[in-house]
Every structure is written in structure tokens, then in C-alpha cells.
DSSP file (Angstrom, degrees, kcal/mol; ACC not computed):
  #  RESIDUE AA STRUCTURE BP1 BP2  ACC     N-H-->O    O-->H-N    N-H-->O    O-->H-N    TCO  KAPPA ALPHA  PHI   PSI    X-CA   Y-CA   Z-CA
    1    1 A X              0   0    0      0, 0.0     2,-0.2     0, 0.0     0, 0.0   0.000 360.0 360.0 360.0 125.9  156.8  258.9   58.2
    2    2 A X        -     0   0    0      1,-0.1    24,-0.1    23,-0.0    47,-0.1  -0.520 360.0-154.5-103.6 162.8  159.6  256.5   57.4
    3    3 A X        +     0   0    0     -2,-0.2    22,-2.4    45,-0.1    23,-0.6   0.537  64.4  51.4 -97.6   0.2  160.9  254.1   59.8
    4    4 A X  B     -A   24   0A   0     20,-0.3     2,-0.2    21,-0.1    20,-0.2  -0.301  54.4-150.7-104.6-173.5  164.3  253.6   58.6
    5    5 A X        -     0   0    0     18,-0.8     2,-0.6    -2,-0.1    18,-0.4  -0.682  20.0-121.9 -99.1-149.4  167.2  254.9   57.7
    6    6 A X        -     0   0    0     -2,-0.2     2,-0.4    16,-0.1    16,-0.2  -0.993  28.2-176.7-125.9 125.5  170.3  254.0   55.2
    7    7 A X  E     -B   21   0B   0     14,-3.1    14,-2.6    -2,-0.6    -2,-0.0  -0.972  32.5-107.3-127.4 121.1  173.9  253.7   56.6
    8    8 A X  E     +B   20   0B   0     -2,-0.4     2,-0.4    12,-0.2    12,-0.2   0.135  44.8 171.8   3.8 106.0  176.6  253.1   54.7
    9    9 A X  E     -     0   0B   0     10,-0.6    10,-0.3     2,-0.2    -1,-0.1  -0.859  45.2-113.8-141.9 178.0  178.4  249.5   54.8
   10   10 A X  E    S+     0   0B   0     -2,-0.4     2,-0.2     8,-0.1    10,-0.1   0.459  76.0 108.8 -92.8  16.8  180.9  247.4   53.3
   11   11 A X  E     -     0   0B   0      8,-0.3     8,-1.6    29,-0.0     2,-0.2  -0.647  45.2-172.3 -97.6 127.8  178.3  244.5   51.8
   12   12 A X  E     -B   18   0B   0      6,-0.3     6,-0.2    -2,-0.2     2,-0.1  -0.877  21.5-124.0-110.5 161.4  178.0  244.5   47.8
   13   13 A X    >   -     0   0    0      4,-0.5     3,-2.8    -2,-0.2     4,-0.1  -0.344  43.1 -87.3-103.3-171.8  175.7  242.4   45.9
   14   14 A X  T 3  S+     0   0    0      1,-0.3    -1,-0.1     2,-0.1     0, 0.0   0.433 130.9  54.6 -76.7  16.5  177.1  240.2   43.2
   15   15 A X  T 3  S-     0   0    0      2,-0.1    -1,-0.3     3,-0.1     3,-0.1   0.137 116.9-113.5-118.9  18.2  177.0  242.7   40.9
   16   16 A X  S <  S+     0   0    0     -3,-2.8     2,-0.6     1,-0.2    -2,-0.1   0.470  70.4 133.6  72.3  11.2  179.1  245.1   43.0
   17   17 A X        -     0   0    0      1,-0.1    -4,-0.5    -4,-0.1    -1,-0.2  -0.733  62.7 -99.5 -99.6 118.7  176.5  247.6   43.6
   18   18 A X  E     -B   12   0B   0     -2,-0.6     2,-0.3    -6,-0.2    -6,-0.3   0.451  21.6-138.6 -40.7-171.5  176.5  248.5   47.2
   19   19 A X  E     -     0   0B   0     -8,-1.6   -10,-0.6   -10,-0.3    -8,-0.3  -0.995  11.5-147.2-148.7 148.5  174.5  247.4   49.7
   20   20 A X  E     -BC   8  40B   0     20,-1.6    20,-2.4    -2,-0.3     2,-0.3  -0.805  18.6-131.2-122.7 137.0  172.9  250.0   52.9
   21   21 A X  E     -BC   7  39B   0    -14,-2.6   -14,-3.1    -2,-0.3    18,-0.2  -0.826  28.7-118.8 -89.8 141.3  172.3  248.6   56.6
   22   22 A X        -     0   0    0     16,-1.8     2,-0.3    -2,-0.3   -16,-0.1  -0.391  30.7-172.8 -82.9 156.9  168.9  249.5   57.8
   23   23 A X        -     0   0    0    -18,-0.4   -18,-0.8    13,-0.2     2,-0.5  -0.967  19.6-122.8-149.7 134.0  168.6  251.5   60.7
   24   24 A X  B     -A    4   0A   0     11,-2.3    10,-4.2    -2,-0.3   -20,-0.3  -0.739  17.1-174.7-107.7 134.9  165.3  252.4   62.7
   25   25 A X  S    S+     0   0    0    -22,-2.4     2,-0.3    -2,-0.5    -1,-0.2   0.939  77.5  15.0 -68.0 -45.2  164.2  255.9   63.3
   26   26 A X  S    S-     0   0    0    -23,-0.6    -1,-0.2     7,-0.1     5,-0.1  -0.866  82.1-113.3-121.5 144.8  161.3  254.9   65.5
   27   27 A X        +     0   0    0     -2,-0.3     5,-0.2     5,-0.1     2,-0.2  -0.133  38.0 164.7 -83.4-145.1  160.5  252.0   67.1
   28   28 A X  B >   -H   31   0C   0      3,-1.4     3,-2.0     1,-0.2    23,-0.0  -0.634  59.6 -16.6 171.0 154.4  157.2  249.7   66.1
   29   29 A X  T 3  S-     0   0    0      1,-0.3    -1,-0.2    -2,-0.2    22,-0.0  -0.136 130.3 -21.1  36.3-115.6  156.2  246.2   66.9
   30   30 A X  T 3  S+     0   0    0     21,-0.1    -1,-0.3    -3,-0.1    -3,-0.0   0.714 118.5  93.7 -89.2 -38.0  159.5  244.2   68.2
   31   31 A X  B <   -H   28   0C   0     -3,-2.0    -3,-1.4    20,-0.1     2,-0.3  -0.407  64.3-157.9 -86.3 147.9  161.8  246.6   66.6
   32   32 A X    >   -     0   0    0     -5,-0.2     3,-3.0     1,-0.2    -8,-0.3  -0.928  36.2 -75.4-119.4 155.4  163.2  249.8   69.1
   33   33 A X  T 3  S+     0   0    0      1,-0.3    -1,-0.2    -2,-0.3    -8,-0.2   0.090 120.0  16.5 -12.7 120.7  164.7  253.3   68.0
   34   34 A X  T 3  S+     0   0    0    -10,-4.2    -1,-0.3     1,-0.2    -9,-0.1   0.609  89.2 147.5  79.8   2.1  168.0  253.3   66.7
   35   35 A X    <   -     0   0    0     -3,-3.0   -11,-2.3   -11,-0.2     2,-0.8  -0.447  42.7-132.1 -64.1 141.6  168.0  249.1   66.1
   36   36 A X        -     0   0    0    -13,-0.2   -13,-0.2    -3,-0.1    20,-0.2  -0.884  26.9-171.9-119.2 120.9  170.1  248.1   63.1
   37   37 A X        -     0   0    0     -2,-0.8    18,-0.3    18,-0.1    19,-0.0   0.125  29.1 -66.5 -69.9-158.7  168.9  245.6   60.4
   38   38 A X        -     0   0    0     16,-7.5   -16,-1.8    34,-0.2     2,-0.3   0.526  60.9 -81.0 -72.2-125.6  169.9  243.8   57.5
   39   39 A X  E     +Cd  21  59B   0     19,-2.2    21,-1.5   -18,-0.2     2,-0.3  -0.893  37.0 170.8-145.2 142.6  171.0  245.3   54.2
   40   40 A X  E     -Cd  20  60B   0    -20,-2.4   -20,-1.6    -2,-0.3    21,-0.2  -0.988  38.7-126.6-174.6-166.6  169.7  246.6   51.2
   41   41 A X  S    S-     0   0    0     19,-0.6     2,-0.5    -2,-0.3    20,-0.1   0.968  88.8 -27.8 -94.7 -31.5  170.5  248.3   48.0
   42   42 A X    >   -     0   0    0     20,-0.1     3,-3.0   -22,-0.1     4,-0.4  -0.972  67.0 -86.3-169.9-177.4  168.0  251.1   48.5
   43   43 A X  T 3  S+     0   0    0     -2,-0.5     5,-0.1     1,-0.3    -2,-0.0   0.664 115.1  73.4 -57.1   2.5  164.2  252.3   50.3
   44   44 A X  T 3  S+     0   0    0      1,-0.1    -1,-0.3     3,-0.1     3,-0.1   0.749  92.3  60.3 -97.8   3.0  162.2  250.9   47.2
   45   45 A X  S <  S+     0   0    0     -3,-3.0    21,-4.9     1,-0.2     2,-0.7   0.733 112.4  36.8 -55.7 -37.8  163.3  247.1   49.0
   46   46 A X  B    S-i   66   0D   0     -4,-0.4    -1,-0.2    19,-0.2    21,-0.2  -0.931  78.4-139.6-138.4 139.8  161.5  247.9   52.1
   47   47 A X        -     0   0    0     19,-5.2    -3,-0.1    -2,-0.7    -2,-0.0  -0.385  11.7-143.0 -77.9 163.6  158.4  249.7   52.6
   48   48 A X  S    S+     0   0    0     -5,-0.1     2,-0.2   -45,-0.0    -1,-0.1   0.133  82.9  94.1-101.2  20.8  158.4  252.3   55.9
   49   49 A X  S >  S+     0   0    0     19,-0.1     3,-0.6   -47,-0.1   -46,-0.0  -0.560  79.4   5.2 -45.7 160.4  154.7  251.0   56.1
   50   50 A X  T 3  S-     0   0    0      1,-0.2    19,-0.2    -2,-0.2    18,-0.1  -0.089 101.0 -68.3  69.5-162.9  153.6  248.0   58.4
   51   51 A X  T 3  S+     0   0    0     17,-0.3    18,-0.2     2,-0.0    -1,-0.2   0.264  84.4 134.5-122.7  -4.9  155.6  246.1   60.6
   52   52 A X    <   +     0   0    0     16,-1.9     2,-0.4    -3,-0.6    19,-0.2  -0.132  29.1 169.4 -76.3 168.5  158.0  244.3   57.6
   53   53 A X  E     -k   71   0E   0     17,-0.7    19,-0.7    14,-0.1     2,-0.3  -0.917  37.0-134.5-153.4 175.7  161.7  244.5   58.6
   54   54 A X  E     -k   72   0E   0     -2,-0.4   -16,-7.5    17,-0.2    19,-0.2  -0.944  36.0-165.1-152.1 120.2  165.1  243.0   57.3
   55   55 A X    >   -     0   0    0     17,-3.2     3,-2.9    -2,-0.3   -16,-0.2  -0.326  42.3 -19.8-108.5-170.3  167.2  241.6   60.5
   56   56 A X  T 3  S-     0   0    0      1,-0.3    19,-0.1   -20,-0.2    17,-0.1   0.390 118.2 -17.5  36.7-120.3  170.4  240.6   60.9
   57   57 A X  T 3  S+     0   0    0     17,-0.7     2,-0.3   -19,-0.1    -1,-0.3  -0.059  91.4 116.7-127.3  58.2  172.6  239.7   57.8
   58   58 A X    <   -     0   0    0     -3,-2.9   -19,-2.2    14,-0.3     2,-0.3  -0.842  55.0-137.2-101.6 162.7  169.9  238.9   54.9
   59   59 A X  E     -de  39  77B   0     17,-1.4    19,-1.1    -2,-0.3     2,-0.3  -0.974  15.8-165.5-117.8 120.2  170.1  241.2   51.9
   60   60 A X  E     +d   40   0B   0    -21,-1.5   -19,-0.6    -2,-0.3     2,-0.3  -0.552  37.2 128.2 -83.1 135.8  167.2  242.9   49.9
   61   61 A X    >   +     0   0    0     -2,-0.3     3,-0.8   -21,-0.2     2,-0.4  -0.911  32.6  46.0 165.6 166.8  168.2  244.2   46.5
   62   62 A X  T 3  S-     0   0    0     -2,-0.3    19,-0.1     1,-0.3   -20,-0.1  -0.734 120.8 -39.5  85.8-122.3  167.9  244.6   42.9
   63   63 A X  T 3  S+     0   0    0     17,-4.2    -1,-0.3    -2,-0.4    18,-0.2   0.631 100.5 124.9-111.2  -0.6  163.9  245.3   42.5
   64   64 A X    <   -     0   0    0     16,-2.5     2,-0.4    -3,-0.8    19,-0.2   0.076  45.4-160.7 -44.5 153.2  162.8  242.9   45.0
   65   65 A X  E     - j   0  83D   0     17,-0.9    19,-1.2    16,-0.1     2,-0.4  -0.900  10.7-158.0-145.5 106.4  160.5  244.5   47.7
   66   66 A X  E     +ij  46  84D   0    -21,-4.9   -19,-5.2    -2,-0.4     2,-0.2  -0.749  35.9 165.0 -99.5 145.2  159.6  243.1   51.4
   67   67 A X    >   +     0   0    0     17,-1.1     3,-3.1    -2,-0.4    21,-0.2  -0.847  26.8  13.6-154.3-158.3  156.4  244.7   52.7
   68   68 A X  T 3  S-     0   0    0      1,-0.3   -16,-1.9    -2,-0.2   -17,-0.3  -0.335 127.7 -15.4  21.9-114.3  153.3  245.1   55.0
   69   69 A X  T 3  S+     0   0    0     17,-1.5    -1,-0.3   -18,-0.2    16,-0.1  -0.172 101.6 144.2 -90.2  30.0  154.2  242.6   58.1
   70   70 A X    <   -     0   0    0     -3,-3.1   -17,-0.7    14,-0.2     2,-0.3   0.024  35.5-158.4 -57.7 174.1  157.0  240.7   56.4
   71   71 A X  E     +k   53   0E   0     17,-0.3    19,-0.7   -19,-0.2     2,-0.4  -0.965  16.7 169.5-150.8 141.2  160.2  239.4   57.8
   72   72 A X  E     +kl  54  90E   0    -19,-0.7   -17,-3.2    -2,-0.3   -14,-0.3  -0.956  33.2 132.2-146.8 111.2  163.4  238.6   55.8
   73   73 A X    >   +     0   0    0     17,-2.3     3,-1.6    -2,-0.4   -14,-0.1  -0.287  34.2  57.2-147.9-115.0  166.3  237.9   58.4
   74   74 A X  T 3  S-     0   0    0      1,-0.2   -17,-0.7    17,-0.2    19,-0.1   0.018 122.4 -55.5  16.2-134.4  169.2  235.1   59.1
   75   75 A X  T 3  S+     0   0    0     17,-0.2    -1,-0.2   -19,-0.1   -17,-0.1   0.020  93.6 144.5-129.3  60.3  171.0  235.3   55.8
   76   76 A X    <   -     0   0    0     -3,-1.6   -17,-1.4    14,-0.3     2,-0.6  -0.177  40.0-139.3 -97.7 136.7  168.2  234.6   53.9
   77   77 A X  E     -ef  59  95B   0     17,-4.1    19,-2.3   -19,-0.2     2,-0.3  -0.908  13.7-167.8-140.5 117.8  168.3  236.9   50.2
   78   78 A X  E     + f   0  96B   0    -19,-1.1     2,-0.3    -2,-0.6    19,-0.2  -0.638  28.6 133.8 -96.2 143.8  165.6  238.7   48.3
   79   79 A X    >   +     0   0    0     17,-0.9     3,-1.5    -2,-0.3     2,-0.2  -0.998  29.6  41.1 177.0 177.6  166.2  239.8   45.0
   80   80 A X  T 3  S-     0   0    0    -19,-0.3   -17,-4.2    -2,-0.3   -16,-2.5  -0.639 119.0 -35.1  67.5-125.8  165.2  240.3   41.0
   81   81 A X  T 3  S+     0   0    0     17,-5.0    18,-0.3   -18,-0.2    -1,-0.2   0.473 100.9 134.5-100.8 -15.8  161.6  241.1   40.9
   82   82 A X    <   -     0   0    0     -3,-1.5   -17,-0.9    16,-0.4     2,-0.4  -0.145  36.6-157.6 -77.8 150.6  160.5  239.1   43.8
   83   83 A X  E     -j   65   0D   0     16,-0.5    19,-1.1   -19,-0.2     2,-0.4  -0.690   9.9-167.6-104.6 131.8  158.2  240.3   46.5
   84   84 A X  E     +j   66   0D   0    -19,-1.2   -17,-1.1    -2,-0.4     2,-0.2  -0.914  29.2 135.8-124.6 116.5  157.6  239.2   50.0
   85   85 A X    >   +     0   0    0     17,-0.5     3,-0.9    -2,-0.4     2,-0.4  -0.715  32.1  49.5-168.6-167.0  154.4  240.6   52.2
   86   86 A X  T 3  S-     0   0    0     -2,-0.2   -17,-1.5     1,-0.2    19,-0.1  -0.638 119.6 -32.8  62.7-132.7  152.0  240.0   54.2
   87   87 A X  T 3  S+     0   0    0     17,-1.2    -1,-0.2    -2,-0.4   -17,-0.1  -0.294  96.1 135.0 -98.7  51.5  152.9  238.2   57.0
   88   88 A X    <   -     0   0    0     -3,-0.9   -17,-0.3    14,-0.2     2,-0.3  -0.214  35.9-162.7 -81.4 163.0  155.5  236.1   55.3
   89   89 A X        -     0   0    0     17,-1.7     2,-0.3   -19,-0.2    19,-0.3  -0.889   5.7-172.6-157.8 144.1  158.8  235.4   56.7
   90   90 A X  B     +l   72   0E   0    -19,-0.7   -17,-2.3    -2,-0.3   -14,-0.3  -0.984  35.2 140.4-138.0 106.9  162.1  234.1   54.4
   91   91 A X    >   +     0   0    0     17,-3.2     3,-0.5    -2,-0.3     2,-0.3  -0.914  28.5  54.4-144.1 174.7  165.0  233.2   56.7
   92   92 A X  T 3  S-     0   0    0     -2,-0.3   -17,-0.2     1,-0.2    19,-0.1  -0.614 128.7 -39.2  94.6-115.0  168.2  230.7   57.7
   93   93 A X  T 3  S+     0   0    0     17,-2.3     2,-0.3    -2,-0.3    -1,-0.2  -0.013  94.4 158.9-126.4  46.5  169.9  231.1   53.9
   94   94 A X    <   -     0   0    0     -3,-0.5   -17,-4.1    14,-0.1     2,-0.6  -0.398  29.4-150.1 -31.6 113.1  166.9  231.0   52.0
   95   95 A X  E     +fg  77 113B   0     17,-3.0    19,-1.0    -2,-0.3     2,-0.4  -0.692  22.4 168.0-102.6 160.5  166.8  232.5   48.5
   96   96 A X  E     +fg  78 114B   0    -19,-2.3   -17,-0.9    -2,-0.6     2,-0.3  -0.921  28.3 135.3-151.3 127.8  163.7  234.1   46.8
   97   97 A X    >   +     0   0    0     17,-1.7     3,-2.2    -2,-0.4     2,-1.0  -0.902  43.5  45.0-162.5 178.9  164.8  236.1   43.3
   98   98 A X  T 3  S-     0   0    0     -2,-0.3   -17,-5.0     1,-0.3   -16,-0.4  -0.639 121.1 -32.0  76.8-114.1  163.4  236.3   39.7
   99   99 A X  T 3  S+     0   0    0     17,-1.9   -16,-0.5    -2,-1.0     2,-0.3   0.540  94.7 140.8-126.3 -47.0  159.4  236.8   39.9
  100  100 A X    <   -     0   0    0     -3,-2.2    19,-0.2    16,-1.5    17,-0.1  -0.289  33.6-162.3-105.8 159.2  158.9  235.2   42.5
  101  101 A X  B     -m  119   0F   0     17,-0.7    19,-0.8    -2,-0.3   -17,-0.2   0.051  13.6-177.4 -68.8 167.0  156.1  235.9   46.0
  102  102 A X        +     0   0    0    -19,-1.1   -17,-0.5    17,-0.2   -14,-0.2  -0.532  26.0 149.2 175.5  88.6  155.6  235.0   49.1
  103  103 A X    >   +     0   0    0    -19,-0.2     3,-1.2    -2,-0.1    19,-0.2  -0.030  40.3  30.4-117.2-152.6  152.6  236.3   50.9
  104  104 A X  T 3  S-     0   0    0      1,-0.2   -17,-1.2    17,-0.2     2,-0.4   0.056 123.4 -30.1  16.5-117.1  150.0  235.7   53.5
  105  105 A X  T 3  S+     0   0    0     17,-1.7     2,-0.3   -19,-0.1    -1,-0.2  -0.298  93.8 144.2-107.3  54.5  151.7  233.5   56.3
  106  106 A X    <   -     0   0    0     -3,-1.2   -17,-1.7    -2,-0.4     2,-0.3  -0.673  34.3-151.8-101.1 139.7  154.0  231.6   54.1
  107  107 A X  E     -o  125   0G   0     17,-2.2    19,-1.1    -2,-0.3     2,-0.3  -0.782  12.1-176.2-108.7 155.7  157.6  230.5   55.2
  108  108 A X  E     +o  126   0G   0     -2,-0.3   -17,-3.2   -19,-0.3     2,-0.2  -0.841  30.1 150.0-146.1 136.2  160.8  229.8   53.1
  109  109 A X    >   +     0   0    0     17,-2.2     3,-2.4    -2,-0.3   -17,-0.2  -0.778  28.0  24.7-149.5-168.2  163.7  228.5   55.0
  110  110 A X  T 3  S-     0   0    0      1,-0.2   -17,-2.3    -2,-0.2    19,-0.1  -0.260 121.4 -25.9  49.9-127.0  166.8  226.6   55.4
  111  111 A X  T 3  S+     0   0    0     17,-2.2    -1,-0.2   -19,-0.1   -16,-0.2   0.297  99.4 142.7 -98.2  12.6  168.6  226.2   52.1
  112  112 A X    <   -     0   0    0     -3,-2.4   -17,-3.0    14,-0.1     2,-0.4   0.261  34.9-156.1 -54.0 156.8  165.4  226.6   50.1
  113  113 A X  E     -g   95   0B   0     17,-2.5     2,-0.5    14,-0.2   -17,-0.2  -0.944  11.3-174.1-148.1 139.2  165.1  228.4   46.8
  114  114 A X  E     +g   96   0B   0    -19,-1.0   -17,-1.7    -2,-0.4     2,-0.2  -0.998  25.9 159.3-144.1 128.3  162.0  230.0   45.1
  115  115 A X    >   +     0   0    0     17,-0.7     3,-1.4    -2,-0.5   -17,-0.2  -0.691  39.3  12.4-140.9 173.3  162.5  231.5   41.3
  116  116 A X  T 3  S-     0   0    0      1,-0.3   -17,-1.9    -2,-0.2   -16,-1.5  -0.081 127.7 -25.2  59.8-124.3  161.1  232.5   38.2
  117  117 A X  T 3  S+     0   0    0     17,-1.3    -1,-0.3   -18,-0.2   -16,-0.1  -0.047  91.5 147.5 -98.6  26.5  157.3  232.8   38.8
  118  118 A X    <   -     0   0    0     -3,-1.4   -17,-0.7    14,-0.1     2,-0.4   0.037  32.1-154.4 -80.0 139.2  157.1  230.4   41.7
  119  119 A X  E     -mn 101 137F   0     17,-2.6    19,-4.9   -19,-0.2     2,-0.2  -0.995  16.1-178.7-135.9 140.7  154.4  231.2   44.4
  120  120 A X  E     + n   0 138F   0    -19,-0.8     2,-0.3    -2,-0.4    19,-0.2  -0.676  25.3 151.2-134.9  95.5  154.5  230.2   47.9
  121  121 A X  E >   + n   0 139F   0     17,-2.2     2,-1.2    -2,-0.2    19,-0.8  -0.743  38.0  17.9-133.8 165.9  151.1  231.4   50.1
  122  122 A X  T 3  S-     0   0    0     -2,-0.3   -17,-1.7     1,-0.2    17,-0.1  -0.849 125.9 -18.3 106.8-118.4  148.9  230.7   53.0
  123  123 A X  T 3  S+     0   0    0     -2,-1.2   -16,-0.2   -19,-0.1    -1,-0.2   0.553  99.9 133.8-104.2  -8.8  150.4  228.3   55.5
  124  124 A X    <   -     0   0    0     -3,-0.7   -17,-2.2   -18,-0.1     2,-0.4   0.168  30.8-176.3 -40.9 139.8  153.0  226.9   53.0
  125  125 A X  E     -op 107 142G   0     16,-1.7    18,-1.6   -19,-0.2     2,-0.5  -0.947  11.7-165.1-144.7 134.3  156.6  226.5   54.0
  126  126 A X  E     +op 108 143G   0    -19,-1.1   -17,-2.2    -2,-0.4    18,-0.2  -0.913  24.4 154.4-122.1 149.0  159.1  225.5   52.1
  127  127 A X    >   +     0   0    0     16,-0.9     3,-0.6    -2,-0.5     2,-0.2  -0.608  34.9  31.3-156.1-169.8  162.2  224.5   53.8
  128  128 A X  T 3  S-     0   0    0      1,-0.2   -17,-2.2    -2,-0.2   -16,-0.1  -0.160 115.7 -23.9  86.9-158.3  164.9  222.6   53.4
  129  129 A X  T 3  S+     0   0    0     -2,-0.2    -1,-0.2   -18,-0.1    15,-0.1   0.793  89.2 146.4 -83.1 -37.4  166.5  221.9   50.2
  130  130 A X    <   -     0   0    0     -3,-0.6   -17,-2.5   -18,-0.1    -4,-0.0   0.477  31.4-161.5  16.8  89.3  163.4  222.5   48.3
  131  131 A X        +     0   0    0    -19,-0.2   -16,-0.1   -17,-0.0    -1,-0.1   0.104  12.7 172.6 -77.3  25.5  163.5  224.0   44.9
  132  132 A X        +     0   0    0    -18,-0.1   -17,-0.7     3,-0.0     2,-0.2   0.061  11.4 149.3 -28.8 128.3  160.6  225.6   43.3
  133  133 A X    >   +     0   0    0    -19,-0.2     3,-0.8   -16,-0.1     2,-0.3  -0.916  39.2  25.3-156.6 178.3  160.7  227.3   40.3
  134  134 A X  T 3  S-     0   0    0      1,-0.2   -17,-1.3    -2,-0.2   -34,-0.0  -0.709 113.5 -10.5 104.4-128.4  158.5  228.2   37.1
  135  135 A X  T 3  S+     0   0    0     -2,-0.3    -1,-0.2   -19,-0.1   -19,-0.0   0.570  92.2 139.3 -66.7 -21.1  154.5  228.2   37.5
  136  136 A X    <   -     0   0    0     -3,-0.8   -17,-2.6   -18,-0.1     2,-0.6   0.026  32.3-171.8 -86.6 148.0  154.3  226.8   40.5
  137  137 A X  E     -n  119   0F   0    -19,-0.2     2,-0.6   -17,-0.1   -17,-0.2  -0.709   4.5-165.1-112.9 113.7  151.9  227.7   43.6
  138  138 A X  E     +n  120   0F   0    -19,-4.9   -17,-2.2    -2,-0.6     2,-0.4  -0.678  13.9 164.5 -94.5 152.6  151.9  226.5   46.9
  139  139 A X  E    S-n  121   0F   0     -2,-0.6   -17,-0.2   -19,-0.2     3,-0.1  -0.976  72.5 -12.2-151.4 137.1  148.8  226.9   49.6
  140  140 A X  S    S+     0   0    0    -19,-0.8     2,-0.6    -2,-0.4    -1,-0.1   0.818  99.8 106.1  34.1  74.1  148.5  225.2   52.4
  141  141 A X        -     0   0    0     -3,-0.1   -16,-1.7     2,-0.1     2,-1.5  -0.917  59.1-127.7-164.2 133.9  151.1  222.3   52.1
  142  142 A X  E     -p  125   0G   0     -2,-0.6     2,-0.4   -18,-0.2   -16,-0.1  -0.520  21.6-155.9-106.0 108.9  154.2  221.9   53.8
  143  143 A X  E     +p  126   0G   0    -18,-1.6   -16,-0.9    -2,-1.5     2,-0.2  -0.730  18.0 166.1-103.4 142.7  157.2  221.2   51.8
  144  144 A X        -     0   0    0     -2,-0.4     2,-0.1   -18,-0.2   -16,-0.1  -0.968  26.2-162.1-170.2 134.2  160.3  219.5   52.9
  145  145 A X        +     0   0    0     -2,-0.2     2,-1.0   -15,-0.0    -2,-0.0  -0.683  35.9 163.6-136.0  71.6  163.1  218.1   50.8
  146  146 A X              0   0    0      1,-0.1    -2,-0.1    -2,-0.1   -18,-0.0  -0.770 360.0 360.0-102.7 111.0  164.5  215.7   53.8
  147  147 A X              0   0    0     -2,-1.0    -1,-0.1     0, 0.0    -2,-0.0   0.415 360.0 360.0 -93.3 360.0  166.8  213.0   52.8
């Protein structure tokens, strides 16, 4: 049963391809009936399983995909290939693109940025200024790029 719907808006992504505000059919967990989320470019970004949602003004797009209990909200932006699940959350203007995840209870926040094949899971949060990109995996470690 999906939990959404797509409405029309004026947000394009940087490649001009529009961009859909979420809309809930039903409510679940926090979210009630008829609540409007963020944006994205279409229903393969967010599953209608689970509890994940996309608040406010972040944007989902390209092939990027938020699922099970995720959360992607301030104006925080998912995108390429990367995937966000579990009970993960990516917010304030957090990016996550390319390759890379962000599962189990894992944060990315602030101005933070997570690329290429970059993993960030567990308790990890990465915040900040914080740049991750390539191979690399975080688990249990809290990273913070405070000058």
C-alpha cells in the first residue's frame, strides 16, 4: 500500500529535471494523513515500506534511495547512487551522493559531505565540516571537523 503521493512543485535538481513534493496518503509513525514532505525526482527515492520519510526542504533524486526507518530532512540532499536506511538520519545541509551509505543508526549533519564509496554505520555521525569520501567506513566513532 503506498504511503505517499507525488505533487507537482517548482524545485529542479541541478540538472533541471524536476523535482515532486511528497505527500502522505496515510498516516504512520510521526507522520499524519495528508502531511507534506520534502522533494524528490520520483517513488524509486523513497520506499512506501517502513517508517523512512523526507521532511521539509531536503531533496532525494537521481538513483539515490532512502529506506526502511530512515530520515532525510532540513535541507540535507541525497543523490547519485547513494542509499540511506535503516535507522539513519542525514539532515541540516548535509550532502550524501555518488556510492555512498548510511545505515543502521548513523547520522550525517551540518555541512558534512559523504561521496564516492564512503560508508558511515552504527553509531557514527559525521557532522560538521567533515568530508569523507573514497573507501572509507565509519562504525562507532564520532566525527567532528570543529575548528
Amino acid at each position: 500500500m503506498k504511503k505517499y503521493e507525488l505533487i507537482e512543485s517548482e524545485e529542479f535538481t541541478p540538472l533541471g529535471k524536476p523535482l515532486f513534493q511528497i505527500k502522505a496518503l496515510r498516516g504512520f509513525a510521526e507522520i499524519e494523513e495528508g502531511e507534506l514532505g520534502g522533494f524528490v525526482e520520483s517513488e524509486k527515492n523513497l520506499s512506501h515500506d517502513g517508517n523512512c520519510w523526507v521532511y521539509g526542504n531536503a531533496w532525494i533524486y537521481e538513483d539515490a534511495r532512502v529506506s526502511g526507518n530512515a530520515q532525510v530532512y532540513g535541507n540535507a540532499q541525497v543523490y547519485g547512487n547513494a542509499q540511506v536506511y535503516g535507522n539513519a538520519q542525514v539532515y541540516d545541509r548535509a550532502l550524501v551522493y555518488g556510492k555512498a551509505l548510511v545505515f543502521e543508526n548513523a547520522q550525517v549533519f551540518g555541512h558534512a559531505k559523504l561521496s564516492e564509496n564512503a560508508q558511515v554505520f552504527g553509531k557514527a555521525q559525521l557532522s560538521g565540516d567533515a568530508r569523507v569520501s573514497g573507501q572509507y567506513r565509519a562504525m562507532l566513532a564520532y566525527l567532528d571537523n570543529k575548528d
